[in-house]
Each structure stands twice: as structure tokens, then as C-alpha cells.
C-alpha positions, 0 to 999 in steps of 0.5 A: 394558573401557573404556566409549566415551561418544559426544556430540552435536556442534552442527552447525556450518559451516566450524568455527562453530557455527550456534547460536552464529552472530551473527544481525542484528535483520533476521535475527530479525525475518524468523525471527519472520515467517517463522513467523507462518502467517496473515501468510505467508498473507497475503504469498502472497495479495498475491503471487498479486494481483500476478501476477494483474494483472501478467498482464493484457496476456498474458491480452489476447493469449490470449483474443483479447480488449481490455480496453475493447472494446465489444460491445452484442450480447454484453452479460451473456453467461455464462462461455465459453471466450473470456469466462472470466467472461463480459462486463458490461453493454457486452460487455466482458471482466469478467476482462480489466477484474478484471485491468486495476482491479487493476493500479489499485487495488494501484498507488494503494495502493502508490504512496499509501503510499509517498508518505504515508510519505514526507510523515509521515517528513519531519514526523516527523523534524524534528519530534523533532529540533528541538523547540521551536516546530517542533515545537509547529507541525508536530504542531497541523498534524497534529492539525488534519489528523487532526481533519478529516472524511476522506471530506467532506475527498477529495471536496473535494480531487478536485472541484478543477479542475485545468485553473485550476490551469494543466495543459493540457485533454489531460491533465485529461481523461488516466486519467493525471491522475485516477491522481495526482491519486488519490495526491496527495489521499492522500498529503495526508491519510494521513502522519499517523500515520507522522509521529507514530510517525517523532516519537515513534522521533526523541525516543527516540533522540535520547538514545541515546549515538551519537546524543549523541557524533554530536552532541559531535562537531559532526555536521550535523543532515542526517548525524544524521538521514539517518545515526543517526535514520532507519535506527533509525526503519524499522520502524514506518514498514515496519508502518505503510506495510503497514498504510495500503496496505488503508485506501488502496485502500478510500479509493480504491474509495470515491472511485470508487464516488462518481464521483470516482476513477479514471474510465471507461473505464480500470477500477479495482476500485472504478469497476466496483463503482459501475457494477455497483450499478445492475445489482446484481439482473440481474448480481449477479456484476459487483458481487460480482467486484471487492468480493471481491477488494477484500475479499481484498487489504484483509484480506491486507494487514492479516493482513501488516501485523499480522505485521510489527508482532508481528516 
């Protein structure tokens, strides 16, 4: 009898084997991601914070309730079916404000990173690319701007006038102009790491071959940079952005706890810290609220940006 051996095919799709499939860099970096539980963890909470304060006017209509509506003969009144975590030392809702800062705290955060990493790209990117004194000048500015004492240096930037430097009194006094004014100092001080990294990706690069036959070729500065130097310097930049978001929204909530960020009555998670820290000992809850989840969106954000690092 003739003895049948049967053996194990590779799964494959439309006559190509999955292990022999060609995966892209993005593709693997996401399989590596993917598999780190502590940053996928991290990227859950960040989500859940997301629609936490996405759902504030839904929780408005809800409830009943305004987000700055005033009630003196309901202050410091326990959780209730109306007031889930009940109201603050004016009768305002406490989840309703927890919802509203963090549309805030997460915008800033975002919003100054971004910013912050587009600065320090720029930099970063002429700095490597054409040497010399531009180079010698753009990275002494840097080190100058790193050396500076960061705190003393926000609350100089955020005492400024703005009505001397020609905007109108309506929109000094707007929530609007102490939301940028918040990103502009950020974006000031925090491109600096990226522009080193940008730097650093820029002068590697810049002695691969495609970047070399680019060149040869009599290809302009902007097409080498936009086309074969920046698509190749996105990752320490995505690593870097993760990991400004949670020192920004520190910085942040520094600035509002020292009267200098986001200014009542619209809510932040650092202005309701600054004005629970006079009633820390008859309403503990008002500080520990907002420092939580101050605490949890830093740590969330460092659990991802640490992941992205690692992928």
C-alpha cells in the first residue's frame, strides 16, 4: 500500500501567500504598536477623554443644565440625579465644567503641539539642509531658547498686553484670545526638541543616494525637502508630538492655576484646580476631579508616546 503524506499549505489569499505578503514600514510599525498593551491602553483612555468632552452639550440637554449657570442656594451640593457629581462653590454643575475644561486642556495640548512641531520642523529642516552659518545660527537659537527658565519665561509671555500690541478691548477680554494666546507661548517655547530631531533625521539623510541623485539631478531645495527629506523625518516627529501633548497640558494647567491661562468663567482642568485650592478642606472633591483627570490624560499620553517610540 502506498503511504498518502498530506502537507500543511501557507494560507494564502488569491494564490499569494500571506507570509510572503510585502508589508510597508507603516504596516509593521502598526503590528508592533498593536501588540504593546500598555500604549494600546493608553490610546483607549485618550479616546474615552475624547468623547468624554466631545459630550458635553449632549450632557447639557440631558441634565437640564448650563455649564456656567449660577446657583448660590445650591453650592457644595452632593451628587444628585440632576448634579451627578454635584455643584461647586457657585452652584455650578462640576461634571458639566469636567467636560467643558477638557475640551480645553485636550485642544490646547493638541493644538500646541501641532503648532510646536511645525515651528521645530521648519527649523529642523533648514538647519540640515544648508549647513554653514544657518545652521550655526538656527541651532545657538535653540540652545538659547532651551537654556531659558520655562515657567518664569510663560508668565512673562502671558502678562503681555495685547491691547498695545493693537487687538481690539472685545477680544482681549474674549475666552478666544486667552485660548491662543495659551498656544502661541507654547509653540514659542516647546519646537525645540523636534528641531533637533528634524536636524539630526536631515543630516542623515542628506547622504543617502536619493537624496544625492535628487540633487545631481538639479532638484530645488523645496522638492528635496518637501518630496525626499520630510516624508523620511515623520517619525520622530509623530514620537516627539505624543510626547509634548502631556508636558503641554501641564504647562497649561500651570498657567491656570497661577491666574494666567484660561480665565473664568469659561472652564479648564487647571483654572478649576486653582480655584478648588482655597476650598481644598470643606470640598476636597473639586481639586481631586479635575487633578485626576489631569493625571490620567498625562500618563495616557506618555504610556502612547512611549509606544510609538518602541514601533
Amino acid at each position: 500500500m502506498t503511504e498518502t503524506t498530506s502537507t500543511a499549505l501557507p494560507l494564502s489569499v488569491s494564490g499569494v501567500s500571506i507570509a510572503d505578503r510585502p508589508q510597508s514600514v507603516w504596516q509593521l510599525r502598526w503590528r508592533r504598536l498593536a501588540k504593546n498593551r500598555v500604549a494600546m491602553l493608553g490610546a483607549v483612555v485618550l479616546i474615552l477623554l475624547a468623547l468624554f468632552a466631545a459630550g458635553a452639550p449632549v450632557y447639557e440637554r440631558l441634565m437640564g443644565v448650563n455649564v456656567n449657570d449660577t446657583n448660590l442656594l445650591n453650592r457644595f451640593s452632593p451628587p444628585s440625579a440632576q448634579h451627578i457629581l454635584g455643584t461647586d462653590e457657585a452652584g455650578r454643575d462640576v461634571l458639566a465644567r469636567l467636560m467643558y475644561g477638557g475640551r480645553i486642556s485636550l485642544l490646547v495640548g493638541l493644538l500646541g503641539a501641532v503648532s510646536a512641531a511645525m515651528v521645530g520642523t521648519l527649523i529642523g529642516l533648514i538647519a540640515g539642509y544648508y549647513r554653514g552659518r544657518t545652521e550655526a545660527l538656527l541651532m545657538r537659537i535653540t540652545d538659547g531658547v532651551i537654556s531659558l527658565p520655562l515657567l518664569p519665561l510663560l508668565i512673562v509671555f502671558a502678562a503681555i498686553d495685547l491691547q498695545k500690541l493693537g487687538f481690539s478691548e472685545e477680544f482681549v477680554r474674549s475666552s478666544a484670545a486667552n485660548f491662543y494666546r495659551i498656544v502661541f507661548i507654547i509653540a514659542l517655547v516647546e519646537w525645540t526638541t523636534v528641531a533637533r530631531l528634524v536636524r539630526a533625521s536631515t543630516l542623515s539623510l542628506m547622504t543617502r543616494e536619493f537624496v544625492l541623485a535628487a540633487r545631481t539631478q538639479g532638484a530645488s531645495a523645496r522638492h528635496i525637502l518637501s518630496v525626499h527629506i520630510l516624508p523620511n523625518t515623520t517619525s520622530p516627529i509623530i514620537v516627539a508630538l505624543s510626547l509634548a501633548v502631556g508636558q503641554i497640558i501641564l504647562l497649561e494647567s500651570t498657567l491656570s492655576f497661577l491666574g494666567l491661562g484660561i480665565q473664568p468663567p469659561t472652564p479648564s482642568w487647571g483654572n478649576m484646580l486653582n480655584n478648588a485650592q482655597e476650598l481644598i478642606s470643606r470640598a476636597p472633591e473639586l481639586a481631586f476631579y479635575p487633578g485626576f483627570l489631569i493625571f490620567i490624560t498625562v500618563i495616557a499620553v506618555n504610556f502612547v508616546g512611549d509606544g510609538l517610540q518602541d514601533a
